[in-house]
C-alpha positions as CSV (number, residue, x, y, z in Angstrom):
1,X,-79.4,-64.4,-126.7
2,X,-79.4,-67.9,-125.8
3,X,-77.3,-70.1,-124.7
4,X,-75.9,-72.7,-127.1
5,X,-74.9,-76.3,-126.7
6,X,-71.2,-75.9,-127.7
7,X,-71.0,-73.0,-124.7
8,X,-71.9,-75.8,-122.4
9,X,-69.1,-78.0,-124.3
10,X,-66.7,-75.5,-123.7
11,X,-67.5,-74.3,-120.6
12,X,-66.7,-78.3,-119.3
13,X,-63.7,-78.8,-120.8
14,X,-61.8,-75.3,-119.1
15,X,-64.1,-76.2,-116.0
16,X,-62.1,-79.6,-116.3
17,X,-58.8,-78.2,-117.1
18,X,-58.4,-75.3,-114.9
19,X,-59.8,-78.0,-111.7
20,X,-56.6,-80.5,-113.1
21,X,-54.1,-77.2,-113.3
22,X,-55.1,-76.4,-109.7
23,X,-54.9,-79.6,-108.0
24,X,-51.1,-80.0,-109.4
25,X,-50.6,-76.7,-108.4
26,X,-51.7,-77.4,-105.0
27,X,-49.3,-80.6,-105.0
28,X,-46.0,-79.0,-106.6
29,X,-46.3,-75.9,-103.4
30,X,-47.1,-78.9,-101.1
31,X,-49.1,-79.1,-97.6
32,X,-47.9,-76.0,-96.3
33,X,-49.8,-73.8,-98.7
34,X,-53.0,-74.7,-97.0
35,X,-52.4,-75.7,-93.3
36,X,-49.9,-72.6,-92.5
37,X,-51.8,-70.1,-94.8
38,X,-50.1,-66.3,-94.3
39,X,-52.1,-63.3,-95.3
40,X,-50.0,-63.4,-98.9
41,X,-51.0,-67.3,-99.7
42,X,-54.9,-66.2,-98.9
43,X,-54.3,-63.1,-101.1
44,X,-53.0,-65.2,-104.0
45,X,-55.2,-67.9,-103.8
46,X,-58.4,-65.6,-104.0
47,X,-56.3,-64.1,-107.0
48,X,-56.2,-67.7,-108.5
49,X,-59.8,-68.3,-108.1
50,X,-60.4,-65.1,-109.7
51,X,-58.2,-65.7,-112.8
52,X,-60.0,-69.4,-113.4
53,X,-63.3,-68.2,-112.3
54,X,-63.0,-65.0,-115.2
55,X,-61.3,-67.3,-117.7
56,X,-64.3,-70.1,-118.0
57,X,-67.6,-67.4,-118.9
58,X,-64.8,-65.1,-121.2
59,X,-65.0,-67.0,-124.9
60,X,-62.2,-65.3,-126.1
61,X,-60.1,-67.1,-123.6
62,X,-59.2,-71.0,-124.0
63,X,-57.5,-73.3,-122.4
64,X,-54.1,-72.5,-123.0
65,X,-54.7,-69.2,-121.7
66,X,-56.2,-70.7,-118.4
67,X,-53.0,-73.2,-118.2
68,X,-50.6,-70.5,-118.7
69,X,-52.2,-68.3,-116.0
70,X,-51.9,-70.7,-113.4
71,X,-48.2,-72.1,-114.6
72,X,-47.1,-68.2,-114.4
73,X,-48.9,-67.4,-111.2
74,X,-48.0,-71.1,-109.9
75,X,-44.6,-70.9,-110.7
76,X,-43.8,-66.8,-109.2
77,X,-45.1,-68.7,-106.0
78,X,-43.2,-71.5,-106.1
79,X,-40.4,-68.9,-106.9
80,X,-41.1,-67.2,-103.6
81,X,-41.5,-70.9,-101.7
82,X,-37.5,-71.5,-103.2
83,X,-36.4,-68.2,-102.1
84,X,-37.2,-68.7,-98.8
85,X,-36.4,-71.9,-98.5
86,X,-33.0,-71.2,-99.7
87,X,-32.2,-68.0,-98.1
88,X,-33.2,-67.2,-94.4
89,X,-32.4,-63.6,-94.5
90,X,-35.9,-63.7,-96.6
91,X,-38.4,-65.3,-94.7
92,X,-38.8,-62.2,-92.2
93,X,-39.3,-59.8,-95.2
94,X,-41.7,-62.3,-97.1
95,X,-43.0,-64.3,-94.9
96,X,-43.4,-62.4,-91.9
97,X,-42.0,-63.2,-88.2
98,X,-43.5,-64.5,-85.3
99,X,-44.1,-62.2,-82.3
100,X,-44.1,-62.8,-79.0
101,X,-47.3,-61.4,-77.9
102,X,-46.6,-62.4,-73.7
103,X,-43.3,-62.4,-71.7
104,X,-43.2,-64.3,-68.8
105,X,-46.7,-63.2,-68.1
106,X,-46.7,-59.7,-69.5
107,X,-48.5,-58.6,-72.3
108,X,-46.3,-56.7,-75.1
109,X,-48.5,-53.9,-75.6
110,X,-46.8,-52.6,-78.7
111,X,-46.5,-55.7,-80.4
112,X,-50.1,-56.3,-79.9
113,X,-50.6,-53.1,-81.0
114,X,-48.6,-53.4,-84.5
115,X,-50.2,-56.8,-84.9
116,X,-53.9,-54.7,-85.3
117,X,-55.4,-56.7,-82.4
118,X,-57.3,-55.5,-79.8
119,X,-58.0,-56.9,-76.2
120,X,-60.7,-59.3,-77.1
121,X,-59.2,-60.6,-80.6
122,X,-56.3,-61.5,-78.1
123,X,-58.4,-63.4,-75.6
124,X,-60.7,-65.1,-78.6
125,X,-57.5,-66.6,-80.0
126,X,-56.5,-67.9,-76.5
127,X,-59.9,-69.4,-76.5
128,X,-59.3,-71.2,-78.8
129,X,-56.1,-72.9,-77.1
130,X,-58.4,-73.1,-74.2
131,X,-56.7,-70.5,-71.6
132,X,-59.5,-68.3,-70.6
133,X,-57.5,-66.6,-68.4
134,X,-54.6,-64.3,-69.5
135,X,-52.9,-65.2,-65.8
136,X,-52.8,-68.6,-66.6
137,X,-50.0,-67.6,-69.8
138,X,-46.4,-67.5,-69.6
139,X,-45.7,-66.9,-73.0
140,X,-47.8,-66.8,-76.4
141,X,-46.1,-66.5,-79.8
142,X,-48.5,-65.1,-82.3
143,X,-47.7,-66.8,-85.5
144,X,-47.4,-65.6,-88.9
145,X,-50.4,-67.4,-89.9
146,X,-52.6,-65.6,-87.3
147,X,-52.8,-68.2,-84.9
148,X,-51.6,-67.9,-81.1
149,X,-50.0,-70.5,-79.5
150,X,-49.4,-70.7,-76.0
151,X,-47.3,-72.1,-73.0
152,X,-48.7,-71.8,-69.7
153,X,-47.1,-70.9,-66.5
154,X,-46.1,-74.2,-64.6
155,X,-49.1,-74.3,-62.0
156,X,-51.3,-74.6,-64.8
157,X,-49.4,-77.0,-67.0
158,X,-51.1,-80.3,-67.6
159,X,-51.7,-82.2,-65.4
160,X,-52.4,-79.9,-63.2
161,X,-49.0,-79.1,-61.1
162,X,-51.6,-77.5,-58.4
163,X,-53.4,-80.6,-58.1
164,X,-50.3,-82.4,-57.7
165,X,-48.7,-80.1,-55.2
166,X,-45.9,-79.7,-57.4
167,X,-43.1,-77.2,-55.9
168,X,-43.0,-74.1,-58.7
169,X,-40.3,-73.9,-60.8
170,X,-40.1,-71.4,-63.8
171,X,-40.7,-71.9,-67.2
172,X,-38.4,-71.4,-69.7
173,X,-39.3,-70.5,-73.6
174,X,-36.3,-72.2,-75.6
175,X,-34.8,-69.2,-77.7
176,X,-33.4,-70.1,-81.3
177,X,-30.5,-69.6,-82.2
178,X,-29.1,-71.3,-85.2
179,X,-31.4,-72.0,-88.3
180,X,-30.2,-73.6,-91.4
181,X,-26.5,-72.7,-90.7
182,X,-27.1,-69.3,-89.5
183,X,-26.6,-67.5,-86.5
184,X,-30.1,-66.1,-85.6
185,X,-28.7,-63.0,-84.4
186,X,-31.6,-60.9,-83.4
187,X,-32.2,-63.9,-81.2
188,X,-29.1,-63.5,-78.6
189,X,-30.1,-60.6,-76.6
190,X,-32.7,-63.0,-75.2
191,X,-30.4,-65.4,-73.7
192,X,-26.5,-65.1,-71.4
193,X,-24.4,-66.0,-73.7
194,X,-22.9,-64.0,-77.0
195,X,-21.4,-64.8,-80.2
196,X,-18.4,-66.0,-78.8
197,X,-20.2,-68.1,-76.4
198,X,-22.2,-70.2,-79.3
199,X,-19.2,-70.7,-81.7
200,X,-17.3,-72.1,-78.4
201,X,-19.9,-74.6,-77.5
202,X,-20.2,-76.0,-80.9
203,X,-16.4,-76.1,-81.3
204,X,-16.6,-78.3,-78.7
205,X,-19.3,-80.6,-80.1
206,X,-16.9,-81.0,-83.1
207,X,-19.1,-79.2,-85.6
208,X,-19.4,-75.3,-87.2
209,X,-21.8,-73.2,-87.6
210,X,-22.8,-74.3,-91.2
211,X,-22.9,-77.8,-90.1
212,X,-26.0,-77.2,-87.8
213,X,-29.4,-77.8,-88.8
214,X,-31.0,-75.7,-85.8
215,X,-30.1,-75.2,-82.2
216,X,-32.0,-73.6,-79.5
217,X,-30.5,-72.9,-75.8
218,X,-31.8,-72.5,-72.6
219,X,-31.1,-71.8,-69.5
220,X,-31.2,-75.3,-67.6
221,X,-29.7,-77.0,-70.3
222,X,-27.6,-74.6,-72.6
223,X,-27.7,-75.4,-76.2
224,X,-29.2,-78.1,-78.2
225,X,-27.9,-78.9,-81.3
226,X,-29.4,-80.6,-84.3
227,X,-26.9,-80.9,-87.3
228,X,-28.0,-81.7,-90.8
């Protein structure tokens, strides 16, 4: 059976419509959908493709299916996107945490081991921050988006502390500890102070808890505070 000229008709316009529907989908979930992609956004996105890919060759399905597809899928992502936003409690569940893959120069073999890497995935990804050496790290956060990202110990900071005969000092991975008017509270066995400590220190800066933005301590300098 051939193929006649109105197919070719139709198969424009939903080729036309369902390109439109995705680019405002693609601005209403903004930037972050495709520079900090998580293993969920590259899930649904192949999902998407499949649902306007399926919907152009399938007569029995027109355009206003195709626009309802992607408003319904658009919008349950958006929906997740406002969740999270909204409520912090939610972005570990949702959208993952980050996981800190070295600790002052030693490797968290379980964490590396619940993240599925091996060895040389780990060293690949440092390649790609240019540390080919894992003695040159002091800490690397692997991120939810699968990237690594690293600070190096001070020797090997740029530029070049060696070069400069620089006397050591130790390098410190700021910890945070409030985030969008919450206590981050898995966050403060990492540091010397407690509870008590945080809600005295930003008594004294005249603010609360809720009125912070984000903070983050450490040790040289205490806390940082950022208010909305």
């Amino acid at each position: 059976m051939g193929t006649e000229p109105m197919d070719f008709v139709r198969i424009t316009m939903e080729t036309i419509v369902g390109f439109a529907a995705l680019f405002a989908l693609t601005k209403v979930l903004g930037k972050s959908q495709i520079t900090q992609i998580t293993p969920f956004d590259f899930i649904a996105a192949i999902i998407l493709g499949e649902l306007i890919g399926n919907a152009l060759y399938d007569k029995e399905i027109g355009i206003s299916m195709i626009l309802f597809a992607v408003t319904l899928w658009g919008t349950l992502l958006y929906s997740i996107e406002a969740i999270t936003n909204k409520f912090r409690k939610t972005r570990k569940p949702l959208e993952g945490s980050p996981s800190l893959i070295v600790r002052r120069g030693e490797i968290q073999k379980d964490l590396l081991k619940n993240a599925k890497l091996d060895m040389n995935q780990f060293m690949h990804l440092l390649r790609d921050k240019n540390v080919f050496s894992i003695q040159e790290v002091e800490y690397a956060v692997l991120e939810t988006n699968g990237t690594v990202n690293v600070l190096k110990k001070f020797i090997h900071q740029l530029p070049t502390n060696e070069i400069l005969n620089q006397t050591p000092k130790s390098v410190e991975l700021p910890i945070s500890i409030i985030s969008d008017g919450e206590i981050v509270e898995e966050n403060l066995k990492e540091i010397s102070w407690d509870l008590e400590d945080v809600e005295k220190e930003v008594e004294q800066q005249g603010l609360t808890i809720q009125d912070i933005m984000y903070a983050e301590w450490t040790q040289e300098k205490g806390l940082y505070v950022m208010p909305y």
